[in-house]
Structures are given as structure tokens and as C-alpha cells.
Backbone as XML, in Angstrom:
<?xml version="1.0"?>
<chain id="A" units="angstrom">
  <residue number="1" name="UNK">
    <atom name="N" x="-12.097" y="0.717" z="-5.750"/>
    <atom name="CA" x="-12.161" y="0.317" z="-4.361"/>
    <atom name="C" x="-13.512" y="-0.364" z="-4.129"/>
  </residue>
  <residue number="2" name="UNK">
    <atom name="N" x="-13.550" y="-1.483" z="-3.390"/>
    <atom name="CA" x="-14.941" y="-2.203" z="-3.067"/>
    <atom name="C" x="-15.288" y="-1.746" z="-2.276"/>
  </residue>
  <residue number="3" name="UNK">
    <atom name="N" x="-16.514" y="-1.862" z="-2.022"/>
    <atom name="CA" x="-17.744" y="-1.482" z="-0.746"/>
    <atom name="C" x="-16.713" y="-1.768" z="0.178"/>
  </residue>
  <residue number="4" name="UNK">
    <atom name="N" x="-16.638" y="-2.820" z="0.883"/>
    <atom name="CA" x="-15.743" y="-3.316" z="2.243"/>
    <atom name="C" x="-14.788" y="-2.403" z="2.328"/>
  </residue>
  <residue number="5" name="UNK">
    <atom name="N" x="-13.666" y="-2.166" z="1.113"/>
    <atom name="CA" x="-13.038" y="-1.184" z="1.378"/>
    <atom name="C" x="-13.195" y="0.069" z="1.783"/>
  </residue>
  <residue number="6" name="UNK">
    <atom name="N" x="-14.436" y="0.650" z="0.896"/>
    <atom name="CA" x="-15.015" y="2.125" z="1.350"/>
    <atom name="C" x="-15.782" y="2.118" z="2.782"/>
  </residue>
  <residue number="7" name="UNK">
    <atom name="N" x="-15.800" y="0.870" z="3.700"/>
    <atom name="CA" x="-16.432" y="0.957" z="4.486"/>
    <atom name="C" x="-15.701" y="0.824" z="5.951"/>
  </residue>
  <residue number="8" name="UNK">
    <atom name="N" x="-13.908" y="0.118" z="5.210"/>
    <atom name="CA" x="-13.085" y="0.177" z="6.378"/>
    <atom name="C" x="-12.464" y="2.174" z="6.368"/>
  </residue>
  <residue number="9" name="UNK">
    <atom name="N" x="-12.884" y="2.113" z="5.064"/>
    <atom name="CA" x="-12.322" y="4.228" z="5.161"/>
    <atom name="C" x="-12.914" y="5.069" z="6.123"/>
  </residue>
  <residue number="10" name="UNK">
    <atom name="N" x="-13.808" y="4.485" z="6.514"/>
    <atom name="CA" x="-15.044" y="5.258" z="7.381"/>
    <atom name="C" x="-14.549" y="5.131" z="8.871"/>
  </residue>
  <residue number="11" name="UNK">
    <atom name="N" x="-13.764" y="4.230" z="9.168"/>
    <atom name="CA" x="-13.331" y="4.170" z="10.394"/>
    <atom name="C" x="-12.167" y="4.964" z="10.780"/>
  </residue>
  <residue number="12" name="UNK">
    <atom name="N" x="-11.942" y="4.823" z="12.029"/>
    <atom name="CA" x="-10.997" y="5.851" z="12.379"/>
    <atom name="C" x="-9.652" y="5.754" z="11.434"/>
  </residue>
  <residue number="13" name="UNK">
    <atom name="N" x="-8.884" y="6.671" z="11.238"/>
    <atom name="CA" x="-7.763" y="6.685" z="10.584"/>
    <atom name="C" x="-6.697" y="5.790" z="11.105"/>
  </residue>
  <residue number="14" name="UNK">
    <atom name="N" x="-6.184" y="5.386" z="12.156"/>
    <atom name="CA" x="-5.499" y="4.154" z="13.058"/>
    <atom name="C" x="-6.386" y="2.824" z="12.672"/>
  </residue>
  <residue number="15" name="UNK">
    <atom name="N" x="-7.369" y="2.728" z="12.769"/>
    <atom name="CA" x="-7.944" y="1.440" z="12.675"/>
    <atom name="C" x="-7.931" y="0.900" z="11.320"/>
  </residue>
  <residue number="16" name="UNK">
    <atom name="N" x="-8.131" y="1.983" z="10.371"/>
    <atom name="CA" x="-8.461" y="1.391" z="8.977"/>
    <atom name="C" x="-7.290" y="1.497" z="8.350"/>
  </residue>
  <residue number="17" name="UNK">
    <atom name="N" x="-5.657" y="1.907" z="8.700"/>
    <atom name="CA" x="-4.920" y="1.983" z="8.293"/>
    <atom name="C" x="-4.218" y="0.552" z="8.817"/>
  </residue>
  <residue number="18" name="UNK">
    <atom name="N" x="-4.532" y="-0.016" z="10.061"/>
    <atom name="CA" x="-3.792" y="-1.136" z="10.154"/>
    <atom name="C" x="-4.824" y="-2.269" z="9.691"/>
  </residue>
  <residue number="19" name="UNK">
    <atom name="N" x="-6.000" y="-2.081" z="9.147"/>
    <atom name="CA" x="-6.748" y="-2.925" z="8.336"/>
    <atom name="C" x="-5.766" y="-3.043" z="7.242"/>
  </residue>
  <residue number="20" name="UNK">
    <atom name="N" x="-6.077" y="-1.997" z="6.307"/>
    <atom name="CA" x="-5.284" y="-2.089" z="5.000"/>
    <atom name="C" x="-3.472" y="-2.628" z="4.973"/>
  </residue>
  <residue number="21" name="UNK">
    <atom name="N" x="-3.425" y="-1.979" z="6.090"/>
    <atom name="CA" x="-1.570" y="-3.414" z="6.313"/>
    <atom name="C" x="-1.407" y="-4.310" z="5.819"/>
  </residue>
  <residue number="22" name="UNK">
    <atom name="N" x="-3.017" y="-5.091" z="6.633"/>
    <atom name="CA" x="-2.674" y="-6.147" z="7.622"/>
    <atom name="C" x="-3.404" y="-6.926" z="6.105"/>
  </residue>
  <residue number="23" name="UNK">
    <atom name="N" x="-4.342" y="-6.418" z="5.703"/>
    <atom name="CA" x="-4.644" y="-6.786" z="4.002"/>
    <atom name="C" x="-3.657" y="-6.988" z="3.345"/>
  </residue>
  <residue number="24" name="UNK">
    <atom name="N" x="-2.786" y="-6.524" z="3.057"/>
    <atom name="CA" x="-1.884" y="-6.224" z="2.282"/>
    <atom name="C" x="-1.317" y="-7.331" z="2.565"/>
  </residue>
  <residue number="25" name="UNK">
    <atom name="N" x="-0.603" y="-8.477" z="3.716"/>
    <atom name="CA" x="0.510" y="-8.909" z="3.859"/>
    <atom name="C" x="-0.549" y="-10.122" z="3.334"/>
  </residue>
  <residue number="26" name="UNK">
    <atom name="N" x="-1.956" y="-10.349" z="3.633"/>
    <atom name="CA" x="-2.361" y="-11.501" z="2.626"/>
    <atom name="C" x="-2.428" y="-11.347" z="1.694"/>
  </residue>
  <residue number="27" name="UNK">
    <atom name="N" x="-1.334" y="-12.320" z="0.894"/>
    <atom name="CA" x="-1.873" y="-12.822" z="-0.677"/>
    <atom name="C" x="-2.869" y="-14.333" z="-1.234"/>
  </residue>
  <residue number="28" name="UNK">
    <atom name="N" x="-2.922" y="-13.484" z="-2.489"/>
    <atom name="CA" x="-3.555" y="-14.617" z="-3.075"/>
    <atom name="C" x="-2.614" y="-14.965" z="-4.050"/>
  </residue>
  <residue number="29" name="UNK">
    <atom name="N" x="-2.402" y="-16.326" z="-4.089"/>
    <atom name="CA" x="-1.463" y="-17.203" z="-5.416"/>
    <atom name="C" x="-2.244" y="-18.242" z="-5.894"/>
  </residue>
  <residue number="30" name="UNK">
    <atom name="N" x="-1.988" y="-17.896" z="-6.569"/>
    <atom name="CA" x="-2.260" y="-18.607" z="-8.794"/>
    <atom name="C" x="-2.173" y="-20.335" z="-8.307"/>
  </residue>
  <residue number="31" name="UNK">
    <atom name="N" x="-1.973" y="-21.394" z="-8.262"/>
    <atom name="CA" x="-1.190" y="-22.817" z="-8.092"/>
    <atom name="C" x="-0.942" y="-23.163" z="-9.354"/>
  </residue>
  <residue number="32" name="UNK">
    <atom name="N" x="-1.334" y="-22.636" z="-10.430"/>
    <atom name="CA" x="-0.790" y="-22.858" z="-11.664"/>
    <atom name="C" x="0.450" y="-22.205" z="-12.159"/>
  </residue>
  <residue number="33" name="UNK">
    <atom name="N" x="0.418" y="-21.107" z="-12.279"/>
    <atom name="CA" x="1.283" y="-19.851" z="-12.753"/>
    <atom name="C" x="2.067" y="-19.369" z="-11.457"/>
  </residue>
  <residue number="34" name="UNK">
    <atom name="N" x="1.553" y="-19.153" z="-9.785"/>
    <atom name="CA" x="2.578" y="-18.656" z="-8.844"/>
    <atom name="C" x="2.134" y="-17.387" z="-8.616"/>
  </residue>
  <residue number="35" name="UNK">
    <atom name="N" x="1.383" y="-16.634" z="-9.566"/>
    <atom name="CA" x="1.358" y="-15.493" z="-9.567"/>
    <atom name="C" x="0.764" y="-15.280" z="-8.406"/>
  </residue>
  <residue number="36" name="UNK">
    <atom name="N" x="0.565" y="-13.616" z="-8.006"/>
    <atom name="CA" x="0.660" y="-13.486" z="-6.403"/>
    <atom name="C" x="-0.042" y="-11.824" z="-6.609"/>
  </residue>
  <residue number="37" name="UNK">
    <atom name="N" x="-1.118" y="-11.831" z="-6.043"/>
    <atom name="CA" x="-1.288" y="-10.147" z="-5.406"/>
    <atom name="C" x="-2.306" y="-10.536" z="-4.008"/>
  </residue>
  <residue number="38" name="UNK">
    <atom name="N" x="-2.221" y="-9.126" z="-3.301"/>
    <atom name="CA" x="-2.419" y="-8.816" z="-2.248"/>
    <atom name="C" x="-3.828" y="-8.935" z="-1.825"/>
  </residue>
  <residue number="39" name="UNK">
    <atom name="N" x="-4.183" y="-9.611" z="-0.695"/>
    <atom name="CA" x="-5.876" y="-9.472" z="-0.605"/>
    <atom name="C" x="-6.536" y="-7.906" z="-0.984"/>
  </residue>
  <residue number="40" name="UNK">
    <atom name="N" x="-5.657" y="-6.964" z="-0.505"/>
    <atom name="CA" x="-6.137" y="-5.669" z="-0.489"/>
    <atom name="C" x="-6.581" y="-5.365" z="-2.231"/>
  </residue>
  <residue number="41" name="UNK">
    <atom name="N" x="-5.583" y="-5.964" z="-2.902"/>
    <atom name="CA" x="-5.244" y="-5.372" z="-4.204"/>
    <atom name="C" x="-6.583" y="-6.045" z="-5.283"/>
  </residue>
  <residue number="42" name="UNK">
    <atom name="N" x="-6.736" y="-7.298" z="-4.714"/>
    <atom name="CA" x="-8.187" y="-7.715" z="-4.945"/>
    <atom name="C" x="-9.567" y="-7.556" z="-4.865"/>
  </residue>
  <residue number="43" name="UNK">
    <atom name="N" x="-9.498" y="-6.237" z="-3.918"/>
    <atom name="CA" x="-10.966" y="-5.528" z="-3.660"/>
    <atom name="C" x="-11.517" y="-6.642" z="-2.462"/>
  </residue>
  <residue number="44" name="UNK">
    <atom name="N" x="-10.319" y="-6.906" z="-1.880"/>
    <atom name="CA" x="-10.538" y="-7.653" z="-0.757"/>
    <atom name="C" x="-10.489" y="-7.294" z="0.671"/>
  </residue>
  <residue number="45" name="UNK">
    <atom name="N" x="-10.575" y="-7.941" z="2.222"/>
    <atom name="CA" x="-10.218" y="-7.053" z="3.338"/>
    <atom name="C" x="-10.263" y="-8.392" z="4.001"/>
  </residue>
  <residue number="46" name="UNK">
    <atom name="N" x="-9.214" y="-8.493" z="4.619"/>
    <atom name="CA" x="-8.698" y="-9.271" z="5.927"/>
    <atom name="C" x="-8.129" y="-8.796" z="6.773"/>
  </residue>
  <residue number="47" name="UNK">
    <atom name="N" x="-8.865" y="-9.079" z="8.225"/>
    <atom name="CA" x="-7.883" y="-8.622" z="9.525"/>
    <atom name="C" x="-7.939" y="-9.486" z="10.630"/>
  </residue>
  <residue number="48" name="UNK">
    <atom name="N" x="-7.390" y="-9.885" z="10.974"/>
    <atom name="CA" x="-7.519" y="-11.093" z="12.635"/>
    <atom name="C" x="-8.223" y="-12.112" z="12.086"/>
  </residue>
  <residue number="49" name="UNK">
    <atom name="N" x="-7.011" y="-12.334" z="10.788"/>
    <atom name="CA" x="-7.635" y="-14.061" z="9.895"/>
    <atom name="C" x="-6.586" y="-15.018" z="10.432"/>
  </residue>
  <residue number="50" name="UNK">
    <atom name="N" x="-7.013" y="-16.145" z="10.104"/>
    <atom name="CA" x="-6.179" y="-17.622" z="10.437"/>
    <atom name="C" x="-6.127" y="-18.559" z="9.182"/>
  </residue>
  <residue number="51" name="UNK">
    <atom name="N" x="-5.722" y="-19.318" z="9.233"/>
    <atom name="CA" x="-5.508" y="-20.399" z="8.499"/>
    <atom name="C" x="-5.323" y="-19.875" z="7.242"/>
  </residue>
  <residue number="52" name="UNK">
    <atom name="N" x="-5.234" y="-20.799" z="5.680"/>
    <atom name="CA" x="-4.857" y="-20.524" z="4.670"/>
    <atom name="C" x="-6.153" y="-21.427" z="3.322"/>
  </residue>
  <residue number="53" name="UNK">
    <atom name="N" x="-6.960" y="-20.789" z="3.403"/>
    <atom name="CA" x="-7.911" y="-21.109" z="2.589"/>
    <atom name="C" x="-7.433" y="-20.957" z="1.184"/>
  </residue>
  <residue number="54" name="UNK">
    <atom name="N" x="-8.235" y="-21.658" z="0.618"/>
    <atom name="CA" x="-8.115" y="-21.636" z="-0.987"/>
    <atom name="C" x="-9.275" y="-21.536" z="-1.436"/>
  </residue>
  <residue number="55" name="UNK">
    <atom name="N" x="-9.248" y="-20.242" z="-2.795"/>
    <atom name="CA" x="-10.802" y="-19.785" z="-3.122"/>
    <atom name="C" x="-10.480" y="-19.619" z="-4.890"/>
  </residue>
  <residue number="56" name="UNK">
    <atom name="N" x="-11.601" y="-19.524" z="-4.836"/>
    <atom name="CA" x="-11.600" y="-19.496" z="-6.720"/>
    <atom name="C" x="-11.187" y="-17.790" z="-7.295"/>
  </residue>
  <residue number="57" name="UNK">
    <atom name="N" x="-10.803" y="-17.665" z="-7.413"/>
    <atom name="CA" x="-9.894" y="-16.826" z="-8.361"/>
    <atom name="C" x="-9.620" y="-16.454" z="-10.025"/>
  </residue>
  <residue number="58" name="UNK">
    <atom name="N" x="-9.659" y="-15.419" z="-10.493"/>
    <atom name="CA" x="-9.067" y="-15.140" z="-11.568"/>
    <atom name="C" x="-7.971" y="-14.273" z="-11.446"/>
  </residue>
  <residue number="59" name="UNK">
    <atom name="N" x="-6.785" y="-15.283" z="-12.283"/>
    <atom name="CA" x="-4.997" y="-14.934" z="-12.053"/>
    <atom name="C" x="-5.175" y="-13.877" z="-13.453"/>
  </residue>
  <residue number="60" name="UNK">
    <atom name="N" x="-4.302" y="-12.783" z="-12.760"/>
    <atom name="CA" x="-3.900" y="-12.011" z="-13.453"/>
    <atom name="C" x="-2.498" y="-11.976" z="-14.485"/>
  </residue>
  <residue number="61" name="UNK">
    <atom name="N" x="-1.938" y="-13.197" z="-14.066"/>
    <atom name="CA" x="-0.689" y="-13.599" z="-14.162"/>
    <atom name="C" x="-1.129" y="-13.918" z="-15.556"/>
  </residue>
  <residue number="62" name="UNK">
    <atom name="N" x="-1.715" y="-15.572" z="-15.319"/>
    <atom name="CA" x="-1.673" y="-16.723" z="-16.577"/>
    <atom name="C" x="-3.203" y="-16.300" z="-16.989"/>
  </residue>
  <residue number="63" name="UNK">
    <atom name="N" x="-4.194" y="-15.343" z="-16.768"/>
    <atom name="CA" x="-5.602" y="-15.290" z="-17.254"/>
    <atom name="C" x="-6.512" y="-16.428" z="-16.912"/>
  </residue>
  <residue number="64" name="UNK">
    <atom name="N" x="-6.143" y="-17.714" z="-16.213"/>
    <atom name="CA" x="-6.852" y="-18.048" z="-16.021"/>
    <atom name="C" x="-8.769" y="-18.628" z="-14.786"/>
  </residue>
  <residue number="65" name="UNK">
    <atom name="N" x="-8.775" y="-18.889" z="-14.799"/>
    <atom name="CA" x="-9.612" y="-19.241" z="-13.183"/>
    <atom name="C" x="-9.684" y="-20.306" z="-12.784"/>
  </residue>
  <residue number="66" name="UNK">
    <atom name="N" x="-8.820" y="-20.311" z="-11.600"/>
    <atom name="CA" x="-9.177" y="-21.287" z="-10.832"/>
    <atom name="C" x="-8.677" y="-21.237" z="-9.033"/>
  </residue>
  <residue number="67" name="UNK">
    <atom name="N" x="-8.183" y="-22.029" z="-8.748"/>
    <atom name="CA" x="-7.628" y="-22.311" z="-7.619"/>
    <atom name="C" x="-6.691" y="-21.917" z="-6.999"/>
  </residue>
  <residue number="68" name="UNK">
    <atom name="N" x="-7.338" y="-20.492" z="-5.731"/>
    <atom name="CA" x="-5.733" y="-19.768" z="-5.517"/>
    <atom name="C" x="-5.921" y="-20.176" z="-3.901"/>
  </residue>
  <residue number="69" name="UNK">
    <atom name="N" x="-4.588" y="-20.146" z="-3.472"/>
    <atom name="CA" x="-4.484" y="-20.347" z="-1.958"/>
    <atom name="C" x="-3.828" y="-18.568" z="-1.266"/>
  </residue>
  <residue number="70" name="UNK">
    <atom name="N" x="-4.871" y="-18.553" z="0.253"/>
    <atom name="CA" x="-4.594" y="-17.385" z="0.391"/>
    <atom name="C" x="-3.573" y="-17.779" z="1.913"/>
  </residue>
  <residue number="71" name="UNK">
    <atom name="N" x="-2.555" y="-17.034" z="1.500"/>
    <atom name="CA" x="-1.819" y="-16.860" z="2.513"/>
    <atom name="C" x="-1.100" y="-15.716" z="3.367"/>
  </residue>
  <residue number="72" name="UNK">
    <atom name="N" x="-0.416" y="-15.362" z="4.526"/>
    <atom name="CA" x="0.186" y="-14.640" z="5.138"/>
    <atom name="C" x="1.658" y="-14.306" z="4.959"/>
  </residue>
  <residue number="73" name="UNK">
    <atom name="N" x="1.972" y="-13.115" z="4.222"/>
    <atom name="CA" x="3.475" y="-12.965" z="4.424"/>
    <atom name="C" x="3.685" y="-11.530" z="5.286"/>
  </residue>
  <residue number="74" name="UNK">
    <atom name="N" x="4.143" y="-11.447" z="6.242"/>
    <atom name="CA" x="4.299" y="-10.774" z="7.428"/>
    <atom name="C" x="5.597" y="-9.936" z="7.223"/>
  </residue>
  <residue number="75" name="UNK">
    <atom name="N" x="4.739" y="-8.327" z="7.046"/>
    <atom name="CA" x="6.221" y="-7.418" z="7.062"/>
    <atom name="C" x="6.903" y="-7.291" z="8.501"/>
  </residue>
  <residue number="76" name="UNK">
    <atom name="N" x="8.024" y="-7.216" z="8.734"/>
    <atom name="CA" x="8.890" y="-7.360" z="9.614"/>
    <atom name="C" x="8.948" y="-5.697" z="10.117"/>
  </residue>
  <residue number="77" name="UNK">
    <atom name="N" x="8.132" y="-4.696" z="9.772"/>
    <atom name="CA" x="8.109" y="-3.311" z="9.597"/>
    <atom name="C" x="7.244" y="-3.193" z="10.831"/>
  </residue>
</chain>
């Protein structure tokens, strides 16, 4: 778990639980390979983000580094 993460734990149990959601429904994808995991799953934390940036990355998929685009997929839950 990253710092950011251990630091959304510290907050109330409601707040840091719809942090980690709301992490979760951003991914990061590969543009080479497709491959796909979760901002959360990256030692990452997003909440009340916009747009769809693209950041440098290492894919777990194809091993390599480069260019992943982060996007929103929204549980219906």
C-alpha cells in the first residue's frame, strides 16, 4: 500500500471507503498491449478527477514502459 493510500486509511471509514471505489473505477491501459488495472491497484488514489490523461507507465501485461491512458469506468452499483 502507498503512503497516499495509508493516508486515505486515516480518514473516516465512509470517506476513505468511497475514495478507494471511486479509485478503483479508474484504470490505467497499456496502448500497446490493452492491458488494464485499476488506479487503486497501482499504489495510486483518485477522487473528484476529470478528464483522461495519459502518463508513463509500466504494463504489467506486455512488461513494457510506456504510454498508458487513464480512464473512468463507472460501476453501475
Amino acid at each position: 500500500m502507498s503512503l497516499a493510500q495509508r493516508l486515505v486509511r486515516m480518514l473516516p471509514h465512509r470517506w476513505a471507503d468511497a475514495i478507494e471505489r471511486e479509485s478503483r473505477e479508474w484504470k490505467v491501459s497499456c496502448v500497446r498491449c490493452g492491458g488494464e488495472r485499476s488506479v487503486w491497484d497501482t499504489g495510486g488514489v483518485l477522487y473528484r478527477a476529470s478528464g483522461e490523461p495519459r502518463i508513463l507507465i509500466r504494463c504489467t501485461g506486455c512488461g513494457t514502459t510506456g504510454v498508458g491512458r487513464v480512464h473512468r469506468v463507472r460501476s453501475d452499483a
